[in-house]
PDB file with one MODEL, atoms N, CA, C and O in Angstrom:
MODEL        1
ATOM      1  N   UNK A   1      67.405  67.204 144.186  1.00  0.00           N
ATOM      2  CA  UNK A   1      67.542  67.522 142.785  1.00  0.00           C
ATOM      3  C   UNK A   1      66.189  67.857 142.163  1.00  0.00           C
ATOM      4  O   UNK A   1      66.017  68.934 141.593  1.00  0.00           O
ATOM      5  N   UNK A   2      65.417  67.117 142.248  1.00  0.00           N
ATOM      6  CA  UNK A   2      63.829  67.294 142.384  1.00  0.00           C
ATOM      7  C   UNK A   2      63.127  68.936 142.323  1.00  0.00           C
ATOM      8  O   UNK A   2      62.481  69.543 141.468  1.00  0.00           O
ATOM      9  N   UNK A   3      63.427  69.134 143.143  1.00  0.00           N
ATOM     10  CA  UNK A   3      63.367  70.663 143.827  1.00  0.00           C
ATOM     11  C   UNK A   3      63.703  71.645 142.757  1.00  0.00           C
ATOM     12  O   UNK A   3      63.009  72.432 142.113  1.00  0.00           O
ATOM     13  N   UNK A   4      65.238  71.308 142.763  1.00  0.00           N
ATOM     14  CA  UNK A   4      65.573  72.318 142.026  1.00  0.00           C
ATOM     15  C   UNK A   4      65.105  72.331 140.708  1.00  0.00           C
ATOM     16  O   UNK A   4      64.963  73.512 140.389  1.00  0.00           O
ATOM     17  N   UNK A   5      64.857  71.733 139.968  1.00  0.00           N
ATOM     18  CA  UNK A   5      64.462  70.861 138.744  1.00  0.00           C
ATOM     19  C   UNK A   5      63.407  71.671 138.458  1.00  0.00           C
ATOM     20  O   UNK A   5      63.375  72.589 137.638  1.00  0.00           O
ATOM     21  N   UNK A   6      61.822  70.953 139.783  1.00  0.00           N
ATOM     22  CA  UNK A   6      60.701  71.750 139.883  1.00  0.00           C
ATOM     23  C   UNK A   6      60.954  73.404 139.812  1.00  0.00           C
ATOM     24  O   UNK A   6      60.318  74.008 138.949  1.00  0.00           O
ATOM     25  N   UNK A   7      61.919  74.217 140.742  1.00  0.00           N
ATOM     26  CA  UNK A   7      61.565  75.732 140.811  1.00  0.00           C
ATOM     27  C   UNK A   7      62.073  76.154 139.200  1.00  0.00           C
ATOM     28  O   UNK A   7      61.426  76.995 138.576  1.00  0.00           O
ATOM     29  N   UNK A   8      63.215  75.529 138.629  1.00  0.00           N
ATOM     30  CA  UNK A   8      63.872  75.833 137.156  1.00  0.00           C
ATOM     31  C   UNK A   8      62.269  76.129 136.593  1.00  0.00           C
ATOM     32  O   UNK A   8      61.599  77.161 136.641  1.00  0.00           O
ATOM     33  N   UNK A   9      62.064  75.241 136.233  1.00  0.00           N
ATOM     34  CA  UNK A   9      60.395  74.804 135.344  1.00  0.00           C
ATOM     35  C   UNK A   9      59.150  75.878 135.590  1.00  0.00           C
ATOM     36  O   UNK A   9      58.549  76.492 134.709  1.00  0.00           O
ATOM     37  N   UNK A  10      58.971  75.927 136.721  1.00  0.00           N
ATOM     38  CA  UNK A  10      58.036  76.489 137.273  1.00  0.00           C
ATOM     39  C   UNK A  10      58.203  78.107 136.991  1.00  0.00           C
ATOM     40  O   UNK A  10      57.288  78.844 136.623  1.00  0.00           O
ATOM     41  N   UNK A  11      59.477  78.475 137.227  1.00  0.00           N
ATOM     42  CA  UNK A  11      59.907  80.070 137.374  1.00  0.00           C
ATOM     43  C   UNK A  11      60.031  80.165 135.782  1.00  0.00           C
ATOM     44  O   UNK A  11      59.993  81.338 135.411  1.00  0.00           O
ATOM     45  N   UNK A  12      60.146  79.401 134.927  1.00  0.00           N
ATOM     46  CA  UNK A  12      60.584  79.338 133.755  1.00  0.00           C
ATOM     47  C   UNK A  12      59.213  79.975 132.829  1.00  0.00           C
ATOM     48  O   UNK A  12      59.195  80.970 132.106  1.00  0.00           O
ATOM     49  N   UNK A  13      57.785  78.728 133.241  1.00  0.00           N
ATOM     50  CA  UNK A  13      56.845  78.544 132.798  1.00  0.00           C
ATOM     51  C   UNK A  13      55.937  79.945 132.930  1.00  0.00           C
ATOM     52  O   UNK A  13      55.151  80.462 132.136  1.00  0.00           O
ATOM     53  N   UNK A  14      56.430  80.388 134.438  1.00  0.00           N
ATOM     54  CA  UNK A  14      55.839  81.414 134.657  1.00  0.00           C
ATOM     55  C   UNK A  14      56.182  83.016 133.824  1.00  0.00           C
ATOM     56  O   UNK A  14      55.426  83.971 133.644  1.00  0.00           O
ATOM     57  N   UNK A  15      57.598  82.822 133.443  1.00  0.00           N
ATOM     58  CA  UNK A  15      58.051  83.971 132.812  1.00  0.00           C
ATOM     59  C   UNK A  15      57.777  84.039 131.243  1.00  0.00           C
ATOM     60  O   UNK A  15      57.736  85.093 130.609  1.00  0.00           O
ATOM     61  N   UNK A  16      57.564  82.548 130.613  1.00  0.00           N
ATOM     62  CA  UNK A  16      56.846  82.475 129.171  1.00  0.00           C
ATOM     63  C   UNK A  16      55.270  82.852 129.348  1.00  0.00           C
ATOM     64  O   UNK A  16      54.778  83.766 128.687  1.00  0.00           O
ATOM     65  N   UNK A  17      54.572  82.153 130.207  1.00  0.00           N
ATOM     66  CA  UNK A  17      53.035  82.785 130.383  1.00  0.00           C
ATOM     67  C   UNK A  17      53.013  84.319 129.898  1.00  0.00           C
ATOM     68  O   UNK A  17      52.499  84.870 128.924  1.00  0.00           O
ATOM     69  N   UNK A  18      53.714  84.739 130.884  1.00  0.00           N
ATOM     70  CA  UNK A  18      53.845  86.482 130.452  1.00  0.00           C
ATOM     71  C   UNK A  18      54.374  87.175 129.196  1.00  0.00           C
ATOM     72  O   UNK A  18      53.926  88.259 128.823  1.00  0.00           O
ATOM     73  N   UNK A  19      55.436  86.451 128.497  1.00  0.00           N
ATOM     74  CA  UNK A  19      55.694  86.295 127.460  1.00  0.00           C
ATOM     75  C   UNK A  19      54.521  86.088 125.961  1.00  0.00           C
ATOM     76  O   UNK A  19      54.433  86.734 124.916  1.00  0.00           O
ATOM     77  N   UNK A  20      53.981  85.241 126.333  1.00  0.00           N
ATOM     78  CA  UNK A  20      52.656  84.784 125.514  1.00  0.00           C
ATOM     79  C   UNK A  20      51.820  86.041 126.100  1.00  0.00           C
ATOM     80  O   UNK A  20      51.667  86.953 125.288  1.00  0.00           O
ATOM     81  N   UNK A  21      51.331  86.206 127.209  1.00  0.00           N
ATOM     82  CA  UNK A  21      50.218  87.081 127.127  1.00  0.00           C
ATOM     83  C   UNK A  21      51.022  88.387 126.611  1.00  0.00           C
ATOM     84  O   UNK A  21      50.186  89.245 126.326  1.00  0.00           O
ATOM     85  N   UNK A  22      52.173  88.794 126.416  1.00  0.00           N
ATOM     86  CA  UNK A  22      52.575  90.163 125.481  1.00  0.00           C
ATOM     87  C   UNK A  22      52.738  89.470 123.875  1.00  0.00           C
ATOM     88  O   UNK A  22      52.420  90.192 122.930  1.00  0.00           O
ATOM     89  N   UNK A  23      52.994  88.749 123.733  1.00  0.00           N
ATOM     90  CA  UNK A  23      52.476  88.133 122.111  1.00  0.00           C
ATOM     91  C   UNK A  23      54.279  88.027 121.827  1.00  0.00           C
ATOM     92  O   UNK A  23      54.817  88.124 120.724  1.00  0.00           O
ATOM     93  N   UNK A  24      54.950  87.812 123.106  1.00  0.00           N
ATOM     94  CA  UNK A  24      55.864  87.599 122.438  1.00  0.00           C
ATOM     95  C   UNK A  24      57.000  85.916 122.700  1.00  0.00           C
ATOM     96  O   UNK A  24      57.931  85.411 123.328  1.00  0.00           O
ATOM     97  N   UNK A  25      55.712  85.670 121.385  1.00  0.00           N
ATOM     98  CA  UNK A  25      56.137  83.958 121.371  1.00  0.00           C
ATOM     99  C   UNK A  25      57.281  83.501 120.669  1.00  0.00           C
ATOM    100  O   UNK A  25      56.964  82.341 120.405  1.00  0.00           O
ATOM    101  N   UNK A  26      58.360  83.680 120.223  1.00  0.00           N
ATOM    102  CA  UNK A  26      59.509  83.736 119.785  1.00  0.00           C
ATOM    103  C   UNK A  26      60.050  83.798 121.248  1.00  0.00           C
ATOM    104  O   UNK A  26      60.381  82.699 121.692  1.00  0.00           O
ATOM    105  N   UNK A  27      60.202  84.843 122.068  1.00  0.00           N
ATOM    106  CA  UNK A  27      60.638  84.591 123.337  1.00  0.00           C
ATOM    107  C   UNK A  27      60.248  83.355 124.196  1.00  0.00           C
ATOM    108  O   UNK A  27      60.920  82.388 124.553  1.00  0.00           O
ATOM    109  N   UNK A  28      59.110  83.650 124.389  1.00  0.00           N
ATOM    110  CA  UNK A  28      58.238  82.115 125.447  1.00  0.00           C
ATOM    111  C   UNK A  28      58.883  80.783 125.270  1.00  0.00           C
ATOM    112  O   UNK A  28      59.363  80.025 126.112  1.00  0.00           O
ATOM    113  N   UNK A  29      58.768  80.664 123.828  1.00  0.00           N
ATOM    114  CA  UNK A  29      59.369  79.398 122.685  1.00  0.00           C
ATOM    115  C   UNK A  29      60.827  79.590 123.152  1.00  0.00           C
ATOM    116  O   UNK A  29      61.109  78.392 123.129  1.00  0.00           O
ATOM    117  N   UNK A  30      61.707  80.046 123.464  1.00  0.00           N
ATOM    118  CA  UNK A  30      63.257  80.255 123.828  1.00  0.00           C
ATOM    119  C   UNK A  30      63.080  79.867 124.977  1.00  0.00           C
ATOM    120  O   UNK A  30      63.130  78.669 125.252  1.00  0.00           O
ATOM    121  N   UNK A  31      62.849  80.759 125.830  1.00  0.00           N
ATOM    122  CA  UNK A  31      62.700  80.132 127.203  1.00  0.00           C
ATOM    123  C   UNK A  31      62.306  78.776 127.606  1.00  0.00           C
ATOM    124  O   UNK A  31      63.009  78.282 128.488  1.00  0.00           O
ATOM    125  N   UNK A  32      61.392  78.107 127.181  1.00  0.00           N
ATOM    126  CA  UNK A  32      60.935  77.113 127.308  1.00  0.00           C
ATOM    127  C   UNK A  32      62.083  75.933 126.600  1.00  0.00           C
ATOM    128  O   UNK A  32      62.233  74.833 127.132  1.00  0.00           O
ATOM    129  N   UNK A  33      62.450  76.127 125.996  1.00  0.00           N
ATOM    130  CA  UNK A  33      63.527  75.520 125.165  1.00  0.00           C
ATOM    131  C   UNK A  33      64.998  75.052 126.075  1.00  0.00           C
ATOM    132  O   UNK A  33      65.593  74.043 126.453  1.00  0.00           O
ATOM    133  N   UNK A  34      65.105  76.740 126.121  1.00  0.00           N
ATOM    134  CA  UNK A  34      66.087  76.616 127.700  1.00  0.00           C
ATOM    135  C   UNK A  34      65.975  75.702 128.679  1.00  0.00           C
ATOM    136  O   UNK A  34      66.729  74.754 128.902  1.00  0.00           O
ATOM    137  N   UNK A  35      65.023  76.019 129.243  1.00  0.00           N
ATOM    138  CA  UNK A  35      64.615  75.102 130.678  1.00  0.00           C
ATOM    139  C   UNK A  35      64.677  73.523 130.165  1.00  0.00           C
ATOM    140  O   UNK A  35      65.540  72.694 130.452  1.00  0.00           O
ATOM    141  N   UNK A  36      63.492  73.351 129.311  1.00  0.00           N
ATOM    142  CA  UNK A  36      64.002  72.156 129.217  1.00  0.00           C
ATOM    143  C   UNK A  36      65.353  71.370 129.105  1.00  0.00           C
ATOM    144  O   UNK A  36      65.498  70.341 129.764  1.00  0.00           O
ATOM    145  N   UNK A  37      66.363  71.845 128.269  1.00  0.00           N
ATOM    146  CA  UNK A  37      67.485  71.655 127.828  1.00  0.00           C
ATOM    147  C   UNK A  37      68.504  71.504 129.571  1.00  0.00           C
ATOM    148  O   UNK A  37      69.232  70.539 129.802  1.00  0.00           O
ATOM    149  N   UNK A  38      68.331  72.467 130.388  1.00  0.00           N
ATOM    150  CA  UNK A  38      68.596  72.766 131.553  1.00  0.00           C
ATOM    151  C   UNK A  38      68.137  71.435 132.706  1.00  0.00           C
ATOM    152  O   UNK A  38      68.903  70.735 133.368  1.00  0.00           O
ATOM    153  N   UNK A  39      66.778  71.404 132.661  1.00  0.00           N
ATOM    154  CA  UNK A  39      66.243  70.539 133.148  1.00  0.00           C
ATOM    155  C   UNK A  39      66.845  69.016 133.297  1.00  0.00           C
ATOM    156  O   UNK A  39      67.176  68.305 134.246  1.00  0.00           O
ATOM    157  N   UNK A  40      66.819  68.897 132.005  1.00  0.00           N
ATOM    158  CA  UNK A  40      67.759  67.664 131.377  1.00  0.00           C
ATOM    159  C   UNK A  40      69.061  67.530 131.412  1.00  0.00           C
ATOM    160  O   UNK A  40      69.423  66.393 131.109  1.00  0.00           O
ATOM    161  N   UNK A  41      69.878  68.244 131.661  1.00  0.00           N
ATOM    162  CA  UNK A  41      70.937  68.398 132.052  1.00  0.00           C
ATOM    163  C   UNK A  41      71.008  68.385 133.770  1.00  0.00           C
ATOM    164  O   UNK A  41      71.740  67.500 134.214  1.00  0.00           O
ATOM    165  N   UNK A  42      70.622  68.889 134.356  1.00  0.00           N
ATOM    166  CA  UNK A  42      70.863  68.511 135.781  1.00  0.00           C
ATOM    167  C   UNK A  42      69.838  67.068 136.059  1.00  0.00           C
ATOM    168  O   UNK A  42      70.488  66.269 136.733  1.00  0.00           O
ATOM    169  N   UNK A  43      69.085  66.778 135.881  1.00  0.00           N
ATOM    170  CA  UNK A  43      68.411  65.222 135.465  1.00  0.00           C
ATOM    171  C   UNK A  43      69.782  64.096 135.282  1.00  0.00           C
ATOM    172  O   UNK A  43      70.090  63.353 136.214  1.00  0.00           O
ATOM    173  N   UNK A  44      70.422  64.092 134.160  1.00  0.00           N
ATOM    174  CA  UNK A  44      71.609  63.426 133.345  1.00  0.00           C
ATOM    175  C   UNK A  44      72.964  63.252 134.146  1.00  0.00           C
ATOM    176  O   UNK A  44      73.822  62.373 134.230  1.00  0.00           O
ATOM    177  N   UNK A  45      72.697  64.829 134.835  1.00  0.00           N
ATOM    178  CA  UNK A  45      74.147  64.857 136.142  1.00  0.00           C
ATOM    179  C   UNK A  45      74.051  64.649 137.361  1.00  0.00           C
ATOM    180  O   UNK A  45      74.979  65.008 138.085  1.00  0.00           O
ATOM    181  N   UNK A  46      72.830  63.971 137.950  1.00  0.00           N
ATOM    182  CA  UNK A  46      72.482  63.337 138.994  1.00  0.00           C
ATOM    183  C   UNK A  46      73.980  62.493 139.480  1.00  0.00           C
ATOM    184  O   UNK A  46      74.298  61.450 138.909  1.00  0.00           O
ATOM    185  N   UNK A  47      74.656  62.970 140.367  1.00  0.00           N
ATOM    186  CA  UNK A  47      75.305  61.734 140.479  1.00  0.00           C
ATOM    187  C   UNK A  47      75.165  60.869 141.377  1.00  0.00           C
ATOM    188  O   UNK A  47      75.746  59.784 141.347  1.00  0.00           O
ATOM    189  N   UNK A  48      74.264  61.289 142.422  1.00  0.00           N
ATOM    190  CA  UNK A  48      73.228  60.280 143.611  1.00  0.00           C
ATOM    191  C   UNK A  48      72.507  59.439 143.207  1.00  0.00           C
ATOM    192  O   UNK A  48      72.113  58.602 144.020  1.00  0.00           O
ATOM    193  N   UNK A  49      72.191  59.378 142.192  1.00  0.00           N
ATOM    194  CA  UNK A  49      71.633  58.561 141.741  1.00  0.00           C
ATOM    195  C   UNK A  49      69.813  58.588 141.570  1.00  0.00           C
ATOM    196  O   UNK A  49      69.062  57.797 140.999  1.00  0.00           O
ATOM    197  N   UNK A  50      69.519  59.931 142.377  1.00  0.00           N
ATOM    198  CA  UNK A  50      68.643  60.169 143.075  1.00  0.00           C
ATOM    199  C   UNK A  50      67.515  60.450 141.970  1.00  0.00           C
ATOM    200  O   UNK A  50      67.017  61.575 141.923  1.00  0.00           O
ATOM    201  N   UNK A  51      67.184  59.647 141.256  1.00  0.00           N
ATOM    202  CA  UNK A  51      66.236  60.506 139.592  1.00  0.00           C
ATOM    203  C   UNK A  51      64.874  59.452 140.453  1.00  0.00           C
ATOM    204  O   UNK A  51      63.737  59.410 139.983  1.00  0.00           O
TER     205      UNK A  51
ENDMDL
END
């Protein structure tokens, strides 16, 4: 779960970076919003127990 969690975040972080360096922070700020929200949700639905 870990894993997946990490690549969500990571692929996420990487596509706002680019976002910010075009100045478009209204987007970055969404995305980032997303993931987290996402993040936390597969976190919450662990059902292994495995957090």
């Amino acid at each position: 779960m870990y894993r997946k969690m990490y690549y969500l975040l990571f692929n996420v972080i990487t596509t706002a970076i680019e976002e910010i360096r075009k100045r478009n922070y209204g987007n970055a700020e969404k995305l980032l919003i997303q993931a987290q929200q996402e993040t936390e949700e597969l976190f919450l639905s662990d059902e292994d127990g495995d957090k």
